[in-house]
PDB file with one MODEL, atoms N, CA, C and O in Angstrom:
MODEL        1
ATOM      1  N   UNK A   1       0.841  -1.173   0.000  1.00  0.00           N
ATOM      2  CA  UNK A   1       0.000   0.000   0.000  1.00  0.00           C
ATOM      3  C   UNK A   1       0.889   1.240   0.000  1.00  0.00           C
ATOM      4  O   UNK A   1       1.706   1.378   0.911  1.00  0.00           O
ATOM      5  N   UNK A   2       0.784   2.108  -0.924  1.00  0.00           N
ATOM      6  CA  UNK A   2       1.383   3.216  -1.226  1.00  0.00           C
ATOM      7  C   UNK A   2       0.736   4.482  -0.177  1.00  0.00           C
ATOM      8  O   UNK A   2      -0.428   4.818   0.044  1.00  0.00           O
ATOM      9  N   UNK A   3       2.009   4.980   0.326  1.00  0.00           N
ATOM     10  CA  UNK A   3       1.516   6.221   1.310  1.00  0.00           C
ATOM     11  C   UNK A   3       2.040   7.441   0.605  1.00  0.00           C
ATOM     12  O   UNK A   3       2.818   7.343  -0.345  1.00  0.00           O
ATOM     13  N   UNK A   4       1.535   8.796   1.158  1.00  0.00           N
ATOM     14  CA  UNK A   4       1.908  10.049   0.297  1.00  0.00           C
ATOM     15  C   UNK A   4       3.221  10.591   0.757  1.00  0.00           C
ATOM     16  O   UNK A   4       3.836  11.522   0.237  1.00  0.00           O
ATOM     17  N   UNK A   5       3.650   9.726   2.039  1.00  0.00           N
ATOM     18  CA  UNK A   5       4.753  10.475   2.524  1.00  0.00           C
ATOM     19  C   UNK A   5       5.457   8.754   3.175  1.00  0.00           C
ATOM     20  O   UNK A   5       4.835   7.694   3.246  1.00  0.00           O
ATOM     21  N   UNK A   6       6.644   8.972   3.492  1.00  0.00           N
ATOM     22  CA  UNK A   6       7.474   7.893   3.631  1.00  0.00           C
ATOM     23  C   UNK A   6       7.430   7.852   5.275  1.00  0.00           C
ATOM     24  O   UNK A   6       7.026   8.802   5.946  1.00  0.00           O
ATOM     25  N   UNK A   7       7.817   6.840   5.723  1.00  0.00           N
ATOM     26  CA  UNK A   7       7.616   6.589   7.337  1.00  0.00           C
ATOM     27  C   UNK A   7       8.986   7.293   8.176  1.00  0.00           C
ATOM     28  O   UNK A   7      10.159   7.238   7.805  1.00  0.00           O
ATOM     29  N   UNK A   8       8.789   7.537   8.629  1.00  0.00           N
ATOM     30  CA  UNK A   8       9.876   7.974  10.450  1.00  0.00           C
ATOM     31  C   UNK A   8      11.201   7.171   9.942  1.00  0.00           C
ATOM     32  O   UNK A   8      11.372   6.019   9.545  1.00  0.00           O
ATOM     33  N   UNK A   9      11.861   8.028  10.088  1.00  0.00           N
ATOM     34  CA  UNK A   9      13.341   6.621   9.886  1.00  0.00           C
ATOM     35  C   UNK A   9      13.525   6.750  11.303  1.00  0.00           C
ATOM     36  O   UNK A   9      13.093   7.557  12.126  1.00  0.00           O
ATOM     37  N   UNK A  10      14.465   5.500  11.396  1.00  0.00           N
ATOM     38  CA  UNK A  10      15.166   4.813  12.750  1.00  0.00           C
ATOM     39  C   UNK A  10      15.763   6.188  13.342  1.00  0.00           C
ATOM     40  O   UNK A  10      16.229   7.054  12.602  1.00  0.00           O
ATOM     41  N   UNK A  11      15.709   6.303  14.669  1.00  0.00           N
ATOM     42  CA  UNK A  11      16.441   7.153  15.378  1.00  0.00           C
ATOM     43  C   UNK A  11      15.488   8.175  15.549  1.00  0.00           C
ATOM     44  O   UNK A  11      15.739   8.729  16.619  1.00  0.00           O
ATOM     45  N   UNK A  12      14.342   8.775  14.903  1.00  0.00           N
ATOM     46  CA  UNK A  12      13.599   9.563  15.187  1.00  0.00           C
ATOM     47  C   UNK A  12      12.569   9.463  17.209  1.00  0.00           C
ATOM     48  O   UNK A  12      12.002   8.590  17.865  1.00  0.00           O
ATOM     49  N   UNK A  13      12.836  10.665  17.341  1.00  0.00           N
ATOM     50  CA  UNK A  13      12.352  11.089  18.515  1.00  0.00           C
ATOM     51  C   UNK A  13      10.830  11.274  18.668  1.00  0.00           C
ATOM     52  O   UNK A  13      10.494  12.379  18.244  1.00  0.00           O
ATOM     53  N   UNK A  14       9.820  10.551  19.132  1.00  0.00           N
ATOM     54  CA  UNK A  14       8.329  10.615  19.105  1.00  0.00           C
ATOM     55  C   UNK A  14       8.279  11.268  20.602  1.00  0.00           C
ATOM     56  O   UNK A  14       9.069  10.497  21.146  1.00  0.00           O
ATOM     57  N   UNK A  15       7.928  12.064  21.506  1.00  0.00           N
ATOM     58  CA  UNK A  15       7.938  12.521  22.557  1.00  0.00           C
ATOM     59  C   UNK A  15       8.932  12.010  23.189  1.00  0.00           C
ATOM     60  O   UNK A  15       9.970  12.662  23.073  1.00  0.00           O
ATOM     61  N   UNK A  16       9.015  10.738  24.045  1.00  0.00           N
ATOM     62  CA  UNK A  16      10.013  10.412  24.965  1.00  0.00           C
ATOM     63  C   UNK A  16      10.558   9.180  24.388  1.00  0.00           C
ATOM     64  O   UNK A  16      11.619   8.689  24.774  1.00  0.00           O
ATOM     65  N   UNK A  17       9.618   8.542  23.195  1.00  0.00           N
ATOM     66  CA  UNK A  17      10.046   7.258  22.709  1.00  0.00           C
ATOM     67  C   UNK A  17      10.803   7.563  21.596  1.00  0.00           C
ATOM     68  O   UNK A  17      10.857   8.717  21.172  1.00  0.00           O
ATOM     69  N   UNK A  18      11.612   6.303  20.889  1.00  0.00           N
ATOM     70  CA  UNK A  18      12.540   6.578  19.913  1.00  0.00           C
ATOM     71  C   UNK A  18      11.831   5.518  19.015  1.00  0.00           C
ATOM     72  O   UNK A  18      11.339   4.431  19.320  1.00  0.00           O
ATOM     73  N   UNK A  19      11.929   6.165  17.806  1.00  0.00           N
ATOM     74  CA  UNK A  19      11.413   4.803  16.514  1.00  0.00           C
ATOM     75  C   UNK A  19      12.851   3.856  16.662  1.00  0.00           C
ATOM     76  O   UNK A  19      13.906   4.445  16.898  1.00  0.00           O
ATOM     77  N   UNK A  20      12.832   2.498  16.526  1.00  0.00           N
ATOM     78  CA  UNK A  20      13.770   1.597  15.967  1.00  0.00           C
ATOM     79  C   UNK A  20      13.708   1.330  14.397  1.00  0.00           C
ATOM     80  O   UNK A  20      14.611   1.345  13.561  1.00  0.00           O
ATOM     81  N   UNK A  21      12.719   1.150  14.308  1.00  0.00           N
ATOM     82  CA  UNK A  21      12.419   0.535  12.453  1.00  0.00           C
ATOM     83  C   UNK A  21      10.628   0.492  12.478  1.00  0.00           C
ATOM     84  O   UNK A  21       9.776   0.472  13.366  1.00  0.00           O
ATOM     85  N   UNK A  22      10.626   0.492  10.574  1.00  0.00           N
ATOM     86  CA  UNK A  22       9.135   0.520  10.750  1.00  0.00           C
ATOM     87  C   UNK A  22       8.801  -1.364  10.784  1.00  0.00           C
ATOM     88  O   UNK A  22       9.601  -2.222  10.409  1.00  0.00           O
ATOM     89  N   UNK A  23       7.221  -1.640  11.416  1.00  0.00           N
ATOM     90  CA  UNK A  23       6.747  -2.711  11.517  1.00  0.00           C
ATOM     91  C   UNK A  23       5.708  -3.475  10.459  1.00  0.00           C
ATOM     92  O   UNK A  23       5.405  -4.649  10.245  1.00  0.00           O
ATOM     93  N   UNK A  24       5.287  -2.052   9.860  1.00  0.00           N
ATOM     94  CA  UNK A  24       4.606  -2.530   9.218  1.00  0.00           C
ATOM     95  C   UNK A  24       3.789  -0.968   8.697  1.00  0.00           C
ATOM     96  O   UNK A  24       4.075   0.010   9.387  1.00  0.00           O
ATOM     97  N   UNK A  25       2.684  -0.718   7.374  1.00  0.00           N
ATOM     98  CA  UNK A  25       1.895   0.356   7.146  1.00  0.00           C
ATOM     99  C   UNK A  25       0.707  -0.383   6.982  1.00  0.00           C
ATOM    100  O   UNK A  25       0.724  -1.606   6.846  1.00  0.00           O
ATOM    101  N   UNK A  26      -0.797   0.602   6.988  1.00  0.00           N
ATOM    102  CA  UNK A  26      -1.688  -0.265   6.653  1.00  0.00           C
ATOM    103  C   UNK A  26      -2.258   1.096   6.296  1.00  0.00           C
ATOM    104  O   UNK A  26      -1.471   2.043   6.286  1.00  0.00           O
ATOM    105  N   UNK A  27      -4.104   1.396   5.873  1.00  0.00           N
ATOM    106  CA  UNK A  27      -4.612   2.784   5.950  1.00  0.00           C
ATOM    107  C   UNK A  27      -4.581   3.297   6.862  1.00  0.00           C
ATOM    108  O   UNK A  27      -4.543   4.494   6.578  1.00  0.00           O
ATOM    109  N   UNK A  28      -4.569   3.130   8.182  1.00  0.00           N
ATOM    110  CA  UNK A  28      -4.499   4.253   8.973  1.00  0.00           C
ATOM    111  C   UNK A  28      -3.419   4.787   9.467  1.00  0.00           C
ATOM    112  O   UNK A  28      -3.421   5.844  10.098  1.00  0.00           O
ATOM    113  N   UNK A  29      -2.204   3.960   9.171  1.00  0.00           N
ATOM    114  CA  UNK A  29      -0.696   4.747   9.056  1.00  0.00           C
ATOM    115  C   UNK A  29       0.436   4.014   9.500  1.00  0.00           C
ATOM    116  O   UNK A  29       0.420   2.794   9.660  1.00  0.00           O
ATOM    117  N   UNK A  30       1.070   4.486   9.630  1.00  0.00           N
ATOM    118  CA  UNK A  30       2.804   3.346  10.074  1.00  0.00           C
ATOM    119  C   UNK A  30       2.689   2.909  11.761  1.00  0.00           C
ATOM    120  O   UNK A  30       2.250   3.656  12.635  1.00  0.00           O
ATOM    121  N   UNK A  31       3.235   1.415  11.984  1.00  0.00           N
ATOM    122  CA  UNK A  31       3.553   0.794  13.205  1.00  0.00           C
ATOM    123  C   UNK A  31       4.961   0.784  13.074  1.00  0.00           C
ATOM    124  O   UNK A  31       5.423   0.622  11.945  1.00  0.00           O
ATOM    125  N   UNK A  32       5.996   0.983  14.385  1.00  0.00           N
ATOM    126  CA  UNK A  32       7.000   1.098  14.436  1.00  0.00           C
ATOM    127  C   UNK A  32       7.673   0.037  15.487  1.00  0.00           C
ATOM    128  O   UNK A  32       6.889  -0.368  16.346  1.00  0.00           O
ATOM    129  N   UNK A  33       8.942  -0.448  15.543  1.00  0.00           N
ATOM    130  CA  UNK A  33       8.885  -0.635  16.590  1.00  0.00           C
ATOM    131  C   UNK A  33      10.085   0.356  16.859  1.00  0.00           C
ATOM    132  O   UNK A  33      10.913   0.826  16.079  1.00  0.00           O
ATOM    133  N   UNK A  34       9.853   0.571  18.644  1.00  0.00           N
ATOM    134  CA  UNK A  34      10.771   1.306  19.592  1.00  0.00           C
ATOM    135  C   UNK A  34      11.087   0.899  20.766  1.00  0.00           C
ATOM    136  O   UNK A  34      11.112  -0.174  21.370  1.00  0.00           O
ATOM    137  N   UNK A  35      11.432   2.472  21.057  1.00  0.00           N
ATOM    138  CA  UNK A  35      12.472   1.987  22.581  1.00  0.00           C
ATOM    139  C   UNK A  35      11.348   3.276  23.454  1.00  0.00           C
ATOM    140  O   UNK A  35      10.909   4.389  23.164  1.00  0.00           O
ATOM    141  N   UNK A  36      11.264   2.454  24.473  1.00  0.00           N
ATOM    142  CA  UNK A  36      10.602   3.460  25.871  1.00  0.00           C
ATOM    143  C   UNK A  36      11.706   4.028  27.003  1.00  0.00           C
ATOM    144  O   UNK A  36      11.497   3.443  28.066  1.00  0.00           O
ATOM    145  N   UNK A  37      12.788   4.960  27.108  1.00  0.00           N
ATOM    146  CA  UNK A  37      13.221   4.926  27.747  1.00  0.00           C
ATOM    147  C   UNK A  37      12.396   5.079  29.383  1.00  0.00           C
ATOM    148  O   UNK A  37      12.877   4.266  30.172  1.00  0.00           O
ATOM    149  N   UNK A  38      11.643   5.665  29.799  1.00  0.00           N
ATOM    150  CA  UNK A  38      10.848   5.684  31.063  1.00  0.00           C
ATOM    151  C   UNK A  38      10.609   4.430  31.646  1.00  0.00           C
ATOM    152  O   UNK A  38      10.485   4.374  32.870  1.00  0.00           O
ATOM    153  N   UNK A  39      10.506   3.169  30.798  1.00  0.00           N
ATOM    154  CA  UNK A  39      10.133   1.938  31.059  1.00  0.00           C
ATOM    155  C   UNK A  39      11.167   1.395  31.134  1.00  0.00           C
ATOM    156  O   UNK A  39      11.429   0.488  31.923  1.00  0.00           O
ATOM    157  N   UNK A  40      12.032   1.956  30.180  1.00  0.00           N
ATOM    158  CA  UNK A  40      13.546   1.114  29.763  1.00  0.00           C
ATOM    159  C   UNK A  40      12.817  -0.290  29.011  1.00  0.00           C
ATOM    160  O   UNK A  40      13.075  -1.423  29.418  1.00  0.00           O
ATOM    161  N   UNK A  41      11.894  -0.031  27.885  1.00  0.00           N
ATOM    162  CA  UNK A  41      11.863  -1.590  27.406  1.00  0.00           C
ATOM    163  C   UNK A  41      10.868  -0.983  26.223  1.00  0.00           C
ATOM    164  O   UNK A  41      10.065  -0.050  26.231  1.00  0.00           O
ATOM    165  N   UNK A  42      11.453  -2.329  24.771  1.00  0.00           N
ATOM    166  CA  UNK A  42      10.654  -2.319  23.656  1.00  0.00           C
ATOM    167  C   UNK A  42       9.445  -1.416  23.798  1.00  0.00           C
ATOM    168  O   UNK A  42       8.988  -1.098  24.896  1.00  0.00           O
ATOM    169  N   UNK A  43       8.868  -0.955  22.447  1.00  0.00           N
ATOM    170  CA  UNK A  43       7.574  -0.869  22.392  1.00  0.00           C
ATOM    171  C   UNK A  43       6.805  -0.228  20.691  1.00  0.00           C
ATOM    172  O   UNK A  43       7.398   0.285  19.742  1.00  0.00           O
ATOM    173  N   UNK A  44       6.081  -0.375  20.774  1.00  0.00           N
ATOM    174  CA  UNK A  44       5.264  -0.141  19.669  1.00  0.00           C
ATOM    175  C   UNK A  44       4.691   0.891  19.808  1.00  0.00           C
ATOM    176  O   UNK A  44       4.058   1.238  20.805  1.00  0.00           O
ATOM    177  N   UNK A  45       4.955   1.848  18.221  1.00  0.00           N
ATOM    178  CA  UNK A  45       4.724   2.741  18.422  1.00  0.00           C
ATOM    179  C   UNK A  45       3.952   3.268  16.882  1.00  0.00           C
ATOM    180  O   UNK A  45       4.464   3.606  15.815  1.00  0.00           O
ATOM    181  N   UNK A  46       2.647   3.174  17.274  1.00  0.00           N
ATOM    182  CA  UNK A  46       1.164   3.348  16.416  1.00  0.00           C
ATOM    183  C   UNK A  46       1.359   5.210  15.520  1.00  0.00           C
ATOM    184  O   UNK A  46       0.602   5.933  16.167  1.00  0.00           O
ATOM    185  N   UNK A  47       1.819   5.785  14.766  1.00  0.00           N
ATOM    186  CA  UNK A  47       1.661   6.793  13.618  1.00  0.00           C
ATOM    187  C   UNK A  47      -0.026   7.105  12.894  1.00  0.00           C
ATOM    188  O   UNK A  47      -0.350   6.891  11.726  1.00  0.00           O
ATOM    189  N   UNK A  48      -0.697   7.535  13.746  1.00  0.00           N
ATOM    190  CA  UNK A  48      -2.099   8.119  13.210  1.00  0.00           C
ATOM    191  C   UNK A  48      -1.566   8.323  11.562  1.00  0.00           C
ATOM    192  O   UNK A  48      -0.434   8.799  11.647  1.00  0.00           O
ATOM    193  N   UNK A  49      -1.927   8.154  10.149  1.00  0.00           N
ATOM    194  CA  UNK A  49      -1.915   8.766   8.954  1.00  0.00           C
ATOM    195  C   UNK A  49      -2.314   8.355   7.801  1.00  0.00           C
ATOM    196  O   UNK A  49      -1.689   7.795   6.901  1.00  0.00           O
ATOM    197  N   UNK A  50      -3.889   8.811   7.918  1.00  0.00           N
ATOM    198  CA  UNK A  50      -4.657   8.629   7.333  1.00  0.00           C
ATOM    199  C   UNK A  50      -4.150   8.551   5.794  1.00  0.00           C
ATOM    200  O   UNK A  50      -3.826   9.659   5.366  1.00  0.00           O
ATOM    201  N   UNK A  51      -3.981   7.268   4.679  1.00  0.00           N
ATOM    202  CA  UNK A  51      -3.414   7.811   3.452  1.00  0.00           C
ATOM    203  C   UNK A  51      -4.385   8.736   2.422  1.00  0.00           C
ATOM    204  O   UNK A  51      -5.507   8.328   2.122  1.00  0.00           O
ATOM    205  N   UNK A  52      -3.999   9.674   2.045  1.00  0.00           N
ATOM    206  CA  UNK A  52      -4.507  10.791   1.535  1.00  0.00           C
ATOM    207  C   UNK A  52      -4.991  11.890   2.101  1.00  0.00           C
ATOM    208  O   UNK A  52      -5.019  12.965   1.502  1.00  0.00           O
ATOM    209  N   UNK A  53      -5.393  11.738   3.240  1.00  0.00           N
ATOM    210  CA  UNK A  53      -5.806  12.791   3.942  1.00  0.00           C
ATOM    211  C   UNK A  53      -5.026  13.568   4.515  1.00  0.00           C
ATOM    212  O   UNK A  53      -5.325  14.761   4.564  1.00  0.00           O
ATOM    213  N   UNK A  54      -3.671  13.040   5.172  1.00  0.00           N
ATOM    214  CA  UNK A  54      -2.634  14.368   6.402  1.00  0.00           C
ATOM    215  C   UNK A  54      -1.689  14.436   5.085  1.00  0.00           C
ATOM    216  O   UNK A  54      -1.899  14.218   3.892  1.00  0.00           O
ATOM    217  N   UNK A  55      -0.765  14.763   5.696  1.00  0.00           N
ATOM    218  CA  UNK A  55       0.566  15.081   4.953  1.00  0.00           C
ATOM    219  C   UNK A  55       1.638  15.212   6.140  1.00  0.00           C
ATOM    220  O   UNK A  55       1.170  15.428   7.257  1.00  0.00           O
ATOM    221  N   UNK A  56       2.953  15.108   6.017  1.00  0.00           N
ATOM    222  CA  UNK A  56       3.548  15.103   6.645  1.00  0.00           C
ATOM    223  C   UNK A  56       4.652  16.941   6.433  1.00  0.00           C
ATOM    224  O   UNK A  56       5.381  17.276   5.499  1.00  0.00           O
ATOM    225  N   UNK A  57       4.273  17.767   7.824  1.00  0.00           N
ATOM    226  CA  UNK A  57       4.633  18.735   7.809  1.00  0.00           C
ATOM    227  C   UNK A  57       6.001  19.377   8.818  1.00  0.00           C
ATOM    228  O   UNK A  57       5.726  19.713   9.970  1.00  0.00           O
ATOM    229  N   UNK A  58       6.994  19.475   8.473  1.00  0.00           N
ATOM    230  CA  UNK A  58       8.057  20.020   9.142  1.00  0.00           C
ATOM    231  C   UNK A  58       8.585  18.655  10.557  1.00  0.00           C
ATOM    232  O   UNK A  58       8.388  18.539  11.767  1.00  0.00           O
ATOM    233  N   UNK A  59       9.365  17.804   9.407  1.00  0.00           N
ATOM    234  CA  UNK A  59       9.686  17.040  10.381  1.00  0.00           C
ATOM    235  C   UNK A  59       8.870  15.355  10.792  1.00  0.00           C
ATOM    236  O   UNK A  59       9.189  14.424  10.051  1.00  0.00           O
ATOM    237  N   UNK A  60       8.128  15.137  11.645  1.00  0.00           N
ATOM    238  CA  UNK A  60       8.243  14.167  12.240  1.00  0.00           C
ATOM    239  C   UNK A  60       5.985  15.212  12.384  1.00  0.00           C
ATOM    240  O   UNK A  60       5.090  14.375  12.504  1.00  0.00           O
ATOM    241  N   UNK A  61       5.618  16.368  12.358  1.00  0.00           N
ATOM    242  CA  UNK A  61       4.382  16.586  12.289  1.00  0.00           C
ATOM    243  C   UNK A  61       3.625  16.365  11.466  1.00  0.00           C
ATOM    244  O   UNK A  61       4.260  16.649  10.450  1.00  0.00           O
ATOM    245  N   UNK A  62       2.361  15.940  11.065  1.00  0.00           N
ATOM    246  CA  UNK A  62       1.070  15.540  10.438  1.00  0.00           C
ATOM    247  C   UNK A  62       0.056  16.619  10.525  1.00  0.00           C
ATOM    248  O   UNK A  62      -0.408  17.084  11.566  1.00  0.00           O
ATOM    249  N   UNK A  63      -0.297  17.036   9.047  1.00  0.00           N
ATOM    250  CA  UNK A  63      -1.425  17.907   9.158  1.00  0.00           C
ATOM    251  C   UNK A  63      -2.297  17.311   8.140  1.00  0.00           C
ATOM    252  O   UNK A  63      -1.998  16.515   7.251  1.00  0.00           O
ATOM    253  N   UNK A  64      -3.415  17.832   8.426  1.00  0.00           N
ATOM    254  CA  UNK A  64      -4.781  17.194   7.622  1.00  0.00           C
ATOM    255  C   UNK A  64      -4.490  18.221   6.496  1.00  0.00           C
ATOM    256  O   UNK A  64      -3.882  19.281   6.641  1.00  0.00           O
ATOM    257  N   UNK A  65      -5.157  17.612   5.066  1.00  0.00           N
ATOM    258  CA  UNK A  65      -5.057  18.459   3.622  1.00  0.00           C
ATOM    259  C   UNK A  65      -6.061  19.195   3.795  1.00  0.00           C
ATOM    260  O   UNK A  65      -6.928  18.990   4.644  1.00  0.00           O
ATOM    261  N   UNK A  66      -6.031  20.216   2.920  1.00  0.00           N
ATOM    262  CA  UNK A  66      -6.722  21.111   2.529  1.00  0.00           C
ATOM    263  C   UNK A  66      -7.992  20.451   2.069  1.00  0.00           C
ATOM    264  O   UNK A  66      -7.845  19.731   1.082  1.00  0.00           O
ATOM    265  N   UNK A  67      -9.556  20.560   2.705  1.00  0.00           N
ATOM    266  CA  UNK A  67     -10.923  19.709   1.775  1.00  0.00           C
ATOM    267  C   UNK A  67     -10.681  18.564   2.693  1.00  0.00           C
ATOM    268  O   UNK A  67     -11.510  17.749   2.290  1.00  0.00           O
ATOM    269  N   UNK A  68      -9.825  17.813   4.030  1.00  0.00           N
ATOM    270  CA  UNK A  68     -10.138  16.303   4.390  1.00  0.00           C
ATOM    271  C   UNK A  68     -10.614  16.672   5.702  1.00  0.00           C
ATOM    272  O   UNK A  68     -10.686  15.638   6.365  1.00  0.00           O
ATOM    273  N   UNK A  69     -11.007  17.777   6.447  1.00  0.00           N
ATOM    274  CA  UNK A  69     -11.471  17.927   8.068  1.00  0.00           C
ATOM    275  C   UNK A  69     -12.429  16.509   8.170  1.00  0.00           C
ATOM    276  O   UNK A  69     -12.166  15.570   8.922  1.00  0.00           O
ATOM    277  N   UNK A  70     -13.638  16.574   7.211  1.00  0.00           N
ATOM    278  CA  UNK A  70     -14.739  15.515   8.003  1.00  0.00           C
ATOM    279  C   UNK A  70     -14.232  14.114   7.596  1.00  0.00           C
ATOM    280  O   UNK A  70     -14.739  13.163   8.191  1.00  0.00           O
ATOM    281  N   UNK A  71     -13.130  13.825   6.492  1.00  0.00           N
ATOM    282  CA  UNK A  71     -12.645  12.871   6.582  1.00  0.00           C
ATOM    283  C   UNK A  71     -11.323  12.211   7.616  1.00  0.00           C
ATOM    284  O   UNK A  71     -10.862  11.084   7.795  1.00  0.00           O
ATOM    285  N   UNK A  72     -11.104  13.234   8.016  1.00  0.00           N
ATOM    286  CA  UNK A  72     -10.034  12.888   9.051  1.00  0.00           C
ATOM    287  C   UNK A  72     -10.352  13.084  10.638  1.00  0.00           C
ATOM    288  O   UNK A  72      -9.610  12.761  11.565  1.00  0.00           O
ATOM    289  N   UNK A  73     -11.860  13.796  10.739  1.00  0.00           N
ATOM    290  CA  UNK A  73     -12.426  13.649  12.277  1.00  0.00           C
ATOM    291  C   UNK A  73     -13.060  11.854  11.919  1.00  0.00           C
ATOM    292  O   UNK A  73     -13.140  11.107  12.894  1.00  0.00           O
ATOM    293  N   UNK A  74     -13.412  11.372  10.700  1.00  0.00           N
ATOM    294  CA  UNK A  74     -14.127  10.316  10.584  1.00  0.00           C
ATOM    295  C   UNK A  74     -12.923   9.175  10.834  1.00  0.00           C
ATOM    296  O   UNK A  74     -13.142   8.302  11.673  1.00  0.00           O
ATOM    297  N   UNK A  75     -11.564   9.182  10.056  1.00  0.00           N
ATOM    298  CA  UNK A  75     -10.905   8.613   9.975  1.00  0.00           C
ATOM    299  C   UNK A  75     -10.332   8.240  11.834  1.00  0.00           C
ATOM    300  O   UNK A  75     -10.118   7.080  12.187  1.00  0.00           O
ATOM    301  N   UNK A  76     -10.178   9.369  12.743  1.00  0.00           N
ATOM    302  CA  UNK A  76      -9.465   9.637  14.451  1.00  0.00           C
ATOM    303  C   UNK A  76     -10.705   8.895  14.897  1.00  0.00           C
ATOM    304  O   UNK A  76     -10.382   8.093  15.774  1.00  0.00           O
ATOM    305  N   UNK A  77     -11.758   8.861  14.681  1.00  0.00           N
ATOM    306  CA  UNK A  77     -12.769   8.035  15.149  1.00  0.00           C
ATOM    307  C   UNK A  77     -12.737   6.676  15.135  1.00  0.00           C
ATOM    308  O   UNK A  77     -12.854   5.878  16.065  1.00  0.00           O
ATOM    309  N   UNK A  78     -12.563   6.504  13.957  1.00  0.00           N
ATOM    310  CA  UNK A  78     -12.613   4.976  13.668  1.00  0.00           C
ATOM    311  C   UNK A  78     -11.121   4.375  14.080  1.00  0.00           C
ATOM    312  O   UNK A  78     -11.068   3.217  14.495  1.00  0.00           O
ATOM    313  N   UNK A  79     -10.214   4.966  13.993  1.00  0.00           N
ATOM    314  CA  UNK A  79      -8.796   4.506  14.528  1.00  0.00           C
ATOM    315  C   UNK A  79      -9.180   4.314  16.229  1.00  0.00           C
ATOM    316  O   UNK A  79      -9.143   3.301  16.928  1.00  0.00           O
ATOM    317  N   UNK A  80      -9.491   5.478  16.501  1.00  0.00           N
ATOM    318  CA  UNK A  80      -9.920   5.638  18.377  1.00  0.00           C
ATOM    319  C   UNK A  80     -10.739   4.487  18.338  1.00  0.00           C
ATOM    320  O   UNK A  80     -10.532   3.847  19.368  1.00  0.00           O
ATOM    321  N   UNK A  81     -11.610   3.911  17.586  1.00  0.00           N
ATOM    322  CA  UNK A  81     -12.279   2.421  18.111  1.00  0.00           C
ATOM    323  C   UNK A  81     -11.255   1.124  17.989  1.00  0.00           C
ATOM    324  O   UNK A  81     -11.560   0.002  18.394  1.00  0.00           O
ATOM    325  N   UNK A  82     -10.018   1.453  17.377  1.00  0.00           N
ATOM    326  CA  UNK A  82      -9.572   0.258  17.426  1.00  0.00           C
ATOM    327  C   UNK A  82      -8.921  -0.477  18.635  1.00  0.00           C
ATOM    328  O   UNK A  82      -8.730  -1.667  18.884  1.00  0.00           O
ATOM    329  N   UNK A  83      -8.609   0.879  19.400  1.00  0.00           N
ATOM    330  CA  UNK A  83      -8.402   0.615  21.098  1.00  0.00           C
ATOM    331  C   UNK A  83      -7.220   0.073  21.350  1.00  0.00           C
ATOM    332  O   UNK A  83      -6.895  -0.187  22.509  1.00  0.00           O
TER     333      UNK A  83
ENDMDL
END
């Protein structure tokens, strides 16, 4: 599955976690795996990105396109049910 923007490379900083490599993409966006330093242990680390709808803006941020608001409050919904 083709995305509009390429995934996190290794070493990237997500708040306190670090990407290791990607795990996998699907439609609702890249799985990673990482490192937790707070825990000190593995972890997975879920990339909200909707394909077609965000874009990837300055870095390692995600913004919704221009015309996708009700598709991307629809899209955070249905991701938020996957729990």
């Amino acid at each position: 599955m083709k995305q509009q923007s390429e995934p996190l490379v290794a070493g990237t900083k997500v708040s306190a976690y670090q990407v290791d490599g990607l795990l996998s993409i699907s439609a609702f966006g890249f799985v990673y795996s990482g490192f937790g330093p707070t825990a000190d242990q593995a972890v997975v680390i879920v990339e909200f990105f909707p394909e077609g709808i965000v874009e990837r803006v300055a870095d390692i941020n995600v913004a919704c396109r221009a015309g996708y608001a009700d598709a991307f409050d629809e899209a955070t919904n249905r991701f938020a049910r996957l729990g």
